[in-house]
C-alpha positions in Angstrom: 64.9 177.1 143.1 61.9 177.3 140.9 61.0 181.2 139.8 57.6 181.8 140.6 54.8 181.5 138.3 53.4 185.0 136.6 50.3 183.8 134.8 47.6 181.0 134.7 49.6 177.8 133.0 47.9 174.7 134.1 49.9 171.8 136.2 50.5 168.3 135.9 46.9 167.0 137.5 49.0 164.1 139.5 52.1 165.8 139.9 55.2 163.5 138.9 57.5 161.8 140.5 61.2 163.3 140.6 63.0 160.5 138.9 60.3 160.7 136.1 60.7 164.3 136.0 64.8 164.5 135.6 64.4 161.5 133.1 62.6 163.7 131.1 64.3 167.2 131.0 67.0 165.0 130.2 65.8 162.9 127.7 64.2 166.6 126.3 67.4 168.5 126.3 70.4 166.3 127.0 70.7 163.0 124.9 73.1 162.9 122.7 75.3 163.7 124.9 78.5 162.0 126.6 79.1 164.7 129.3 78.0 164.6 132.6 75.7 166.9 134.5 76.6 167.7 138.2 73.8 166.9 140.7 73.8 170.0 142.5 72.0 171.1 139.0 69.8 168.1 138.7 68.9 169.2 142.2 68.5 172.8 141.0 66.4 171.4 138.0 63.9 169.4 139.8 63.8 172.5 141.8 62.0 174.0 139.4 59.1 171.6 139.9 59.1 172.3 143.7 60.9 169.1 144.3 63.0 169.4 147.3 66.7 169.1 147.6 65.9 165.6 149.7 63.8 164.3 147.0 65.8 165.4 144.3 68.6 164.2 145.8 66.8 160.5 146.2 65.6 160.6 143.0 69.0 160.1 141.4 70.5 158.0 143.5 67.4 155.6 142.7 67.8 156.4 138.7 71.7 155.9 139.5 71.0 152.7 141.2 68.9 151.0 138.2 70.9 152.1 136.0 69.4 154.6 134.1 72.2 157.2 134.8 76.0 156.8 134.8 78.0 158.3 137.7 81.5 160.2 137.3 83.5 162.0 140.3 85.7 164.3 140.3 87.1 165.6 143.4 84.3 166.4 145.8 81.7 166.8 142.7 79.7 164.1 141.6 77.8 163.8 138.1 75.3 162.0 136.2 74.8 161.4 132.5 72.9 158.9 130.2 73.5 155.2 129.4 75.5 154.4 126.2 72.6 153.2 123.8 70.1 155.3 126.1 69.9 157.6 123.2 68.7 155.5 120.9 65.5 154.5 123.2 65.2 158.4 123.9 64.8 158.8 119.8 62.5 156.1 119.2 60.0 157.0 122.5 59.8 161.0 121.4 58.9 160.1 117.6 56.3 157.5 118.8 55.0 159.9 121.4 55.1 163.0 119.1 53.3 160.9 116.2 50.7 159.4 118.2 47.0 159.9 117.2 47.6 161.6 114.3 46.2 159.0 112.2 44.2 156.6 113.1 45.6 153.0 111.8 44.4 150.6 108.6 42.1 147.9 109.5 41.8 144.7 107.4 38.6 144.0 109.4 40.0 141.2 111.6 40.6 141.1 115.3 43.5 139.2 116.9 42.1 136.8 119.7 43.5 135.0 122.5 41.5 132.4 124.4 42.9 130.9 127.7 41.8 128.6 130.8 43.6 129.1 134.1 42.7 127.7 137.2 41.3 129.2 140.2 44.1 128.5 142.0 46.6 129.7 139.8 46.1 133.9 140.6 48.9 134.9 140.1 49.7 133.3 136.5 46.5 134.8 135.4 46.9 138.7 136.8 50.9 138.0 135.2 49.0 137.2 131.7 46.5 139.4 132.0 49.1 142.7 132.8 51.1 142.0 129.5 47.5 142.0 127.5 47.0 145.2 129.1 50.3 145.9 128.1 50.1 145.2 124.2 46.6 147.0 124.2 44.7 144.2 124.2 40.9 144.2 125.8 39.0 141.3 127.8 35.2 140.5 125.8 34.8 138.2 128.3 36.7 136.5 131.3 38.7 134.2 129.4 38.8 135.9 125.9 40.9 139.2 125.0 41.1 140.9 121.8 42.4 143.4 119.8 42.1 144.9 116.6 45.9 144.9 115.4 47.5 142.0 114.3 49.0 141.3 117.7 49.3 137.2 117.4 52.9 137.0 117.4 53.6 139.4 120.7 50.4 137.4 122.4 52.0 134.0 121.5 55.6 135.3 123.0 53.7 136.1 126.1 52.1 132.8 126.9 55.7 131.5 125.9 57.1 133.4 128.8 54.3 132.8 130.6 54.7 129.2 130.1 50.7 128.9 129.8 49.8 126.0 127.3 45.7 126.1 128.2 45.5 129.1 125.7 44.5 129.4 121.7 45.5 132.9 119.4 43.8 132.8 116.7 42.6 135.8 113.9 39.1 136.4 113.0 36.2 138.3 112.1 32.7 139.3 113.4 30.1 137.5 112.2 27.3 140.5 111.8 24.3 140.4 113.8 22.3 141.3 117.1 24.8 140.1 119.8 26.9 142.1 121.7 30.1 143.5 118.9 33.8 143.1 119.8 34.5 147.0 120.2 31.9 146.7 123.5 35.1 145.7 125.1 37.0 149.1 124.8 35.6 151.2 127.2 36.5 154.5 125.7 34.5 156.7 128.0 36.9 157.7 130.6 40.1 157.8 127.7 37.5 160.7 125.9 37.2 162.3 129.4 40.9 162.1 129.5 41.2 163.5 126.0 38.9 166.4 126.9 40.7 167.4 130.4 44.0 167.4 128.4 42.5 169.7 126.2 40.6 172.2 128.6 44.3 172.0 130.4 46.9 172.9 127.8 44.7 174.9 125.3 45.5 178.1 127.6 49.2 177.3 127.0 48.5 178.3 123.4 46.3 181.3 124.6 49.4 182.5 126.8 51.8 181.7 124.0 50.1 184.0 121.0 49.8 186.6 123.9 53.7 186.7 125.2 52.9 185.6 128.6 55.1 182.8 128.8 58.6 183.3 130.9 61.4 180.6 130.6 60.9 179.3 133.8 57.2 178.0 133.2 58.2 177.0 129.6 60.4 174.6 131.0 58.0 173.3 133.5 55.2 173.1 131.3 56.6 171.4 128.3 58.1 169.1 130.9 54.6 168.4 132.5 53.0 168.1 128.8 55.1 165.8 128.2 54.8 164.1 131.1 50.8 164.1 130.9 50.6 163.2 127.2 53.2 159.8 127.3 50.4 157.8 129.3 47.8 158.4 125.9 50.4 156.0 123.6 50.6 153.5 126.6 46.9 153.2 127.5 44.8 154.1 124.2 43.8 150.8 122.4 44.6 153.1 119.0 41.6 151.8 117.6 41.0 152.0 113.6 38.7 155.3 113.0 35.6 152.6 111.2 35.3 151.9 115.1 35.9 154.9 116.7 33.0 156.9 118.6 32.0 160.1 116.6 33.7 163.2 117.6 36.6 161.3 119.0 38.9 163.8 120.8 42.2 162.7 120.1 43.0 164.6 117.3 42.5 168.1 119.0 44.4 166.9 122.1 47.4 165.8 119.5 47.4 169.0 117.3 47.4 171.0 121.4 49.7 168.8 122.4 52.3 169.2 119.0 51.8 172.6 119.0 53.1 173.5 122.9 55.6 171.4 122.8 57.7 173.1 119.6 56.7 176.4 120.6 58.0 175.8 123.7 61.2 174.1 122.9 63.3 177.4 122.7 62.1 179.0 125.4 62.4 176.3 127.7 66.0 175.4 126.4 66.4 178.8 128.2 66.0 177.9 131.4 67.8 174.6 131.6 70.7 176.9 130.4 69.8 178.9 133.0 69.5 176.7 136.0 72.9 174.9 134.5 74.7 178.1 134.0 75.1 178.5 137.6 76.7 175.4 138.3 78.7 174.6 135.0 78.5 177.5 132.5 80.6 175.4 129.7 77.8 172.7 130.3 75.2 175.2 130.1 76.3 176.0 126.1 75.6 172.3 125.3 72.0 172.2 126.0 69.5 171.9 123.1 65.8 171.1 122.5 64.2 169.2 119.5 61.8 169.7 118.0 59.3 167.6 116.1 60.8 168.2 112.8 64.1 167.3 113.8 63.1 164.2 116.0 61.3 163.1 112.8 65.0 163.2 111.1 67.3 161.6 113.9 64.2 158.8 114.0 64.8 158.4 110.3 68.8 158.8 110.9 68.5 155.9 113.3 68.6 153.1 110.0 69.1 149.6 111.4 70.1 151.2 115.2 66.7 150.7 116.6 66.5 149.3 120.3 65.7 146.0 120.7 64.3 145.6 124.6 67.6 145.0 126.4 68.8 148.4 127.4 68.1 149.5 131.4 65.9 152.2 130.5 63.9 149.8 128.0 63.3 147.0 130.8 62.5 149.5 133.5 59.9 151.1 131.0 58.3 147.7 130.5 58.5 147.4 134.0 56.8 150.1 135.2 54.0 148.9 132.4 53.7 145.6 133.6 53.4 147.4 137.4 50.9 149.8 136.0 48.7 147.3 134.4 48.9 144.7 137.0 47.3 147.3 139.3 44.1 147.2 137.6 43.6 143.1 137.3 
């Protein structure tokens, strides 16, 4: 079960869920990887979050059952690994996440713009196109017009496609200067910078315990986990604007460089205790574990050539899922 805490590390504010917990120590230390990990360690690893054996135990049936893990028996012992492909998606998610904010993107100056007209009666198609605007970043000026500063017009049109909406325009263009109200009013950045901040305040005593040798294996596992887990929503729900519209002292940048840091000084010790917890069930297993770090993500991302995912894989669709759940939530 999980070792108790010796010093002041912060927690995950929300506290994940179990199945997004195990899908990250695994996707942290495991892919790559063909062998399968007994549950009774899963369960021992989500221990380490206080996750109960029930919970744990639920969790990966549920993961099992969508098929974001693979299940092998052998005798009375039953095991879990990753999805053939999974690996892939595991690559491409830690680069963008590890990489995100820390540079602002290239503007040419034009906003992409999509226009649409859906009746009253018709709630549902509007909260389904307005959860995959949500989705690709995009922000609403007004009721019926969204906009976004990357050149998003092919990914809008493929949604009213999908969508089947026909009562809709996309179109790319730029602000005509003056006294009216300016496109960027529609990205309210004043809870993301609170975000930012908290983040911040959070995690910089991770660095603090760190330079000071405070940190045992057992919380380096669990806050590198909950680090990552906290820092994956800030590539999903920041609009990434370009820095000519960005709000002065913007506090992205110091919540990336906190971010970065923690999680590759963490990596070995936290590789640690998954060998640890593993060790007591499967010893051989246990010698398999390994983290990554940012350096060497950046080379298996660059390794991955013309192997990139392309959306169809079980762990891509229940990603966008969850999104589309997510986003849907606030319409």
């Amino acid at each position: 079960m999980a070792a108790t805490s010796s010093g002041p590390l912060p927690r995950s504010q929300q506290g994940a869920e179990p199945q997004l917990l195990l899908t990250s120590l695994l996707g942290d230390f495991w892919y790559w990887r063909d062998e399968h990990v007994p549950s009774a360690a899963l369960v021992e690893l989500l221990g380490e979050f206080d996750i109960s054996p029930a919970s744990a135990r639920a969790a990966i049936r549920r993961l099992a059952a969508r098929g974001l893990l693979t299940v092998s028996r052998s005798g009375r012992t039953t095991a879990y690994g990753i999805p053939g492909r999974t690996s892939e998606v595991i690559i491409e998610r830690t680069h963008r996440m590890l990489t995100f904010g820390t540079t602002a993107p290239e503007w040419d100056g034009q906003w992409t713009v999509v226009t649409f007209s859906v009746p009253e009666q018709d709630r549902g198609l509007r909260t389904a196109l307005r959860s995959r605007l949500r989705v690709l970043r995009f922000a609403a000026l007004y009721d019926g017009v969204w906009i976004s500063p990357h050149d998003l017009a092919g990914p809008a049109l493929a949604a009213l496609r999908e969508l089947g909406l026909r009562s809709a325009t996309v179109f790319r263009a730029t602000e005509v200067p003056g006294d009216v109200g300016s496109p960027v009013a529609a990205f309210d950045l004043g809870p993301l910078a609170a975000e930012y901040d908290q983040f911040v305040e959070r995690y910089e005593r991770v660095l603090t315990g760190l330079d000071a040798g405070l940190v045992s294996p057992a919380q380096a596992l669990r806050t590198r986990t909950e680090l990552r887990v906290d820092w994956r929503r800030f590539p999903e729900t920041d609009p990434d604007l370009p820095a000519e519209l960005l709000p002065a002292g913007w506090a992205r940048d110091r919540a990336q460089k906190v971010f970065l840091q923690i999680y590759d000084r963490l990596g070995p010790l936290a590789e640690l205790r998954f060998r640890q917890v593993l060790a007591a069930t499967d010893p051989a297993l246990a010698e398999l574990v390994t983290h990554h770090d940012s350096v060497q993500v950046a080379e298996l991302f660059a390794g991955l050539g013309e192997h990139h995912p392309v959306g169809d894989t079980p762990f891509e669709k229940a990603a966008e899922a969850r999104r589309l759940d997510d986003a849907g939530r606030q319409s």
